[in-house]
C-alpha positions as CSV (number, residue, x, y, z in Angstrom):
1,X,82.4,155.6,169.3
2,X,82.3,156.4,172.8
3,X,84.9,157.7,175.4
4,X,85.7,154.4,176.6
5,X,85.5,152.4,173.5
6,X,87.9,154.9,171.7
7,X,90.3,154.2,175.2
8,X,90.2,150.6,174.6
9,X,91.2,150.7,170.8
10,X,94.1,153.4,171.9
11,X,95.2,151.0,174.5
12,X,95.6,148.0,172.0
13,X,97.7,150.4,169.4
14,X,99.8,151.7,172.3
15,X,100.0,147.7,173.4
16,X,101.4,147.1,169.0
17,X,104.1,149.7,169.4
18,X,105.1,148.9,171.9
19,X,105.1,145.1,171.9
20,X,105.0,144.7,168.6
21,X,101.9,142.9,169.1
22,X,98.0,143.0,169.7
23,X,94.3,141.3,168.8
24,X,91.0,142.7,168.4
25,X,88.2,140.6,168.5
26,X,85.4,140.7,166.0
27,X,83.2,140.9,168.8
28,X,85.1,144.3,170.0
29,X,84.9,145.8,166.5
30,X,81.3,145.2,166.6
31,X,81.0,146.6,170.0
32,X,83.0,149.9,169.9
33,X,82.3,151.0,166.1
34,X,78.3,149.7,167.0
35,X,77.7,148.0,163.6
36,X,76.0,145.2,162.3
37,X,78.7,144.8,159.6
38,X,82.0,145.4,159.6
39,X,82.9,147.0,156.7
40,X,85.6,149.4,155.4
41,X,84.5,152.0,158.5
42,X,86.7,150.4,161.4
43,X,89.5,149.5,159.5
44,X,90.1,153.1,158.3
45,X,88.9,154.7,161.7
46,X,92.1,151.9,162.7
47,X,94.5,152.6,160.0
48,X,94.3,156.6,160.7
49,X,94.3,156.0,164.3
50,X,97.6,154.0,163.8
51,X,99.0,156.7,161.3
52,X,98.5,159.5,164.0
53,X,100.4,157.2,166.6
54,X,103.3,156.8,164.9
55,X,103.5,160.5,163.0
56,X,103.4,161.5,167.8
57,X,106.2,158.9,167.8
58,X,108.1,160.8,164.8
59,X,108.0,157.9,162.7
60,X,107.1,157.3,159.2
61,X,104.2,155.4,158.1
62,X,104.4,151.0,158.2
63,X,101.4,149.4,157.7
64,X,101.3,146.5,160.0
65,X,100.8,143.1,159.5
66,X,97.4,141.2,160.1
67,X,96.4,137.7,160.3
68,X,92.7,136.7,160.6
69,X,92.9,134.3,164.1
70,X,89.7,132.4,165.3
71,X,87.3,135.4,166.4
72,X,89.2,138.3,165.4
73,X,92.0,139.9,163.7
74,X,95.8,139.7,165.4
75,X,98.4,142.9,164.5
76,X,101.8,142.7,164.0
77,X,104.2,145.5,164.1
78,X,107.9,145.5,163.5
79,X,110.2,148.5,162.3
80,X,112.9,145.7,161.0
81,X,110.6,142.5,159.9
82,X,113.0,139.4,159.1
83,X,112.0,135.5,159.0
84,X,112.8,132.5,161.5
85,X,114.6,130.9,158.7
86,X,116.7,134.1,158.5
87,X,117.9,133.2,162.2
88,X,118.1,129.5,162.0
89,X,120.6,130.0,159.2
């Protein structure tokens, strides 16, 4: 991966801790990691990437949540995870 790849993917983990938020396209993932198939690769270049993020932060490892959107994958990141029907109660 090259310099400014590797800045980009930093910038979106930086953007889920914060925010608690953050998509990468497919295209992206093909771009950066320059593969014809994504495979197991990117997720754990991803998953340790995230892991060393949080261990800076002082924080113990949470996986975050993914959903598969149209054209990519969205994060979600959340130290206390609850559900809407827990606040429309």
């Amino acid at each position: 991966m090259i310099k400014r790849h590797e800045d980009q993917l930093w910038a979106r983990l930086d953007q889920l801790y914060a925010n608690g938020t953050t998509y990468i396209s497919y295209g992206e993932l093909y771009h950066w990691y320059d593969v014809q198939r994504i495979a197991k690769a990117p997720w754990r270049d991803i998953r340790a990437r995230w892991e060393q993020l949080l261990e800076e932060k002082g924080e113990k490892y949470l996986d975050p949540q993914i959903a598969e959107v149209h054209g990519g994958i969205s994060f979600f990141f959340s130290r206390k995870p609850g559900q809407l029907a827990d606040l429309a109660s």
